[in-house]
Each structure stands twice: as C-alpha cells, then as structure tokens.
N, C-alpha and C positions, 0 to 999 in steps of 0.2 A: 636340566629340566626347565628352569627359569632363563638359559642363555638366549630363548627367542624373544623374550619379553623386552628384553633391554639391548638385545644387536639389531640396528639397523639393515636390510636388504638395499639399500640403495646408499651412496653417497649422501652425506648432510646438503651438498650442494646443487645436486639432482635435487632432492626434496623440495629448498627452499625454492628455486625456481619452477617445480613441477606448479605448487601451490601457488607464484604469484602467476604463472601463465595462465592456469584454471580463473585465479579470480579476473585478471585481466580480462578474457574470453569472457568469463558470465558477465561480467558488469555492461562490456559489450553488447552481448545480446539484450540482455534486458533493458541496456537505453535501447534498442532496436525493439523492437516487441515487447517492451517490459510492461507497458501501464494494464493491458487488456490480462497480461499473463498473472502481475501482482494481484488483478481485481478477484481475481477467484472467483469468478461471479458463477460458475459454474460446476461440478464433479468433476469435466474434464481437464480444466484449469488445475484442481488440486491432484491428478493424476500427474500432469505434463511435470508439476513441482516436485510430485513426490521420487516420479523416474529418474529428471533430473538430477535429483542430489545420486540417488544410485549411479547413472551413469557419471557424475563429476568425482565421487569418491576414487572409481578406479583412477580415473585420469591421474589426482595428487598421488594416492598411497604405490600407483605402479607397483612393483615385485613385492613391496614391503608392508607387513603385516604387524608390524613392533609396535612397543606400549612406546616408546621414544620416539619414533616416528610419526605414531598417530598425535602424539602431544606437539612434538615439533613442527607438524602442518598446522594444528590447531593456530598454536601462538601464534607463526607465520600468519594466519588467516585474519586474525583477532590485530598485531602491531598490523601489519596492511590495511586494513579496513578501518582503524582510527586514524591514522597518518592521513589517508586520502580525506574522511571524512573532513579531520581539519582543516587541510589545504585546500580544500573545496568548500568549505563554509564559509572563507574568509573572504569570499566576494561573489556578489548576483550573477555575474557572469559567466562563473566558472559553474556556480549554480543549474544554471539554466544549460551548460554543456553536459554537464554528467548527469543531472536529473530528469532533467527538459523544463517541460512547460505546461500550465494546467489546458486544456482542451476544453471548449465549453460543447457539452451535448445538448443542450435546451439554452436557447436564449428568448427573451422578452415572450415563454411560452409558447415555443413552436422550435419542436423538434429538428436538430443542425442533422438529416440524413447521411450528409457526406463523411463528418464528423465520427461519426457510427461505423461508418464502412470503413474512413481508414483505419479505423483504431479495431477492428473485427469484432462490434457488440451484436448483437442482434436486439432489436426492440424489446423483445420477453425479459432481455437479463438486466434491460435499462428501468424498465416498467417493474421487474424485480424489487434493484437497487431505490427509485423512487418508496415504492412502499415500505418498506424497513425502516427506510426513512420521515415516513410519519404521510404521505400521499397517497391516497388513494385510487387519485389518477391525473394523468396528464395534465389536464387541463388546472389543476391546482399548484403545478410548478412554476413560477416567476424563470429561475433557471436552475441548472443541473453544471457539475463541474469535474470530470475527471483531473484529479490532480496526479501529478509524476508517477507518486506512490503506488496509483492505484484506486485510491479510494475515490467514492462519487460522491461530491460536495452537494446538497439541493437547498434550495433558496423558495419557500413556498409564495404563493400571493399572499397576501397581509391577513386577506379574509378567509386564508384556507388554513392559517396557524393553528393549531393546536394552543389552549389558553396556559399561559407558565403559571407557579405558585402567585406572582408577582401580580400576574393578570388577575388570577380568585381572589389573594389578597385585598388587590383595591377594588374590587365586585362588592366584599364584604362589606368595608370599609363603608363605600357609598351605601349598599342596603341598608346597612347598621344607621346612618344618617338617616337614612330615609325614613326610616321606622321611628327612630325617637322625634324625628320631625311632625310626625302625625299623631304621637302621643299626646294627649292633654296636659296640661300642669306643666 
C-alpha cells in the first residue's frame, strides 16, 4: 500500500541530475528573458510562471511520483541554489554574470524607448509600475530602474515627493515656532 510512497521510479542518480539540468536551463533562460518575466507586470507574466513550474516539474520528477523522490529533488533544488547563491555573491562580477545589470528606463525624465523594447515592456506596464510607486505621471519621474530581479526602482523630482513623517514632523516643528513666536508674553 505504502510501497509507492517510499520506492523511487527513477535511479537516485537520474534524479539528482534530472534536477540540476532543469535548474541549470531556468536559471539560463531567466538571465536571457528574466528581468521583463520576474516583473510580473502583467496576467500574462504570471500565466507564463505559473505553466512554467507545471512544465519544469515533469522535466525533474520524469517516471517518478515518490514521496522520496519528490523530497530528494527538493533538497537537490534547495543545496543547489545556496551553493551557487554563495559562490556568486562573493564577487561583483560574477554578480553581474548570473544576475545581470540594473537597466535604466527613464533617465534625467525622458523616457530610454529603446530600453523598453529590448527588455519587451510596453509603456502602459511602465506608466503602471511608476504609479504604484507613488507617480502620477511621467513627468514627475527624475528616473526609473529595472533592476536584475525584476523590480522597477523610481527616483521622483524632489518637488513631486510625497512628504515623509520626517518632512510633517519638521512642518510641525516650525509651525509650533511660528505660533508661539506671535504670542504675546
């Protein structure tokens, strides 16, 4: 009854390499298409992720359906992906091979078009991302930054900031002067 749960379908050795060939392959593609894909900026982004994993499971688990084997690719996934992480942190360069590099979409306020196009955004998803962000609209971005991950970094002009606690604080601060200033006594 329990004997499928704990027999492997496949050799332990098939496995561990099924798994690192798969991670190999994605980590592949995604420095190739990764930054536009990670941004999700879209439904159809979080479609492409979702199939993904369905099509990369078959790829590892092949024949094998086991509670041993599905734990054994895990691990495999999990030592693999700390090993590299570390050996890839320990320096900028290796950094910038397996990650890449941030992309600027807006610089000094005026949209990088070309920027857009290789990385496949379309303005709407950029004009999106901006406002989530606290921008209203273009012309209130200094500049915008896809970074590796995915995420879109924005930098407003000074006078389109939103005010921090720090800013009402010292607003207060001086009001509170100002007013005892004009008291009498």
């Amino acid at each position: 009854m329990f004997h499928h749960l704990f027999t492997m379908g496949i050799p332990v050795a098939e496995k561990i390499l099924r798994t690192v060939a798969v991670y190999g392959g994605m980590a592949l593609l995604l420095r190739v298409f990764g930054k536009r894909e990670l941004a999700q900026l879209n439904s159809f982004d979080l479609v492409v992720m979702l199939l993904l994993s369905n099509v990369l499971q078959n790829a590892v688990i092949g024949s094998d359906n086991s509670l041993v084997g599905g734990l054994l690719g895990a691990f495999v996934l999990i030592a693999l992906n700390t090993a590299v992480v570390r050996l890839v942190g320990r320096n900028a360069a290796s950094i910038a091979v397996f990650e890449g590099r941030p992309t600027a979409l807006i610089r000094a306020g005026r949209v990088d078009e070309r920027a857009l196009r290789r990385l496949g955004l379309r303005r709407p998803d950029l004009e999106e991302a901006l406002h989530r962000q606290g921008a209203d609209a273009l012309d209130q971005v200094a500049d915008a930054t896809m970074e590796p991950g995915g995420t879109i970094v924005v930098r407003q002009n000074d006078e389109d900031k939103g005010a921090t606690k720090g800013d009402l604080a010292a607003l207060e601060t001086r009001l509170l002067a100002a007013v005892r200033a004009q008291q009498p006594g």
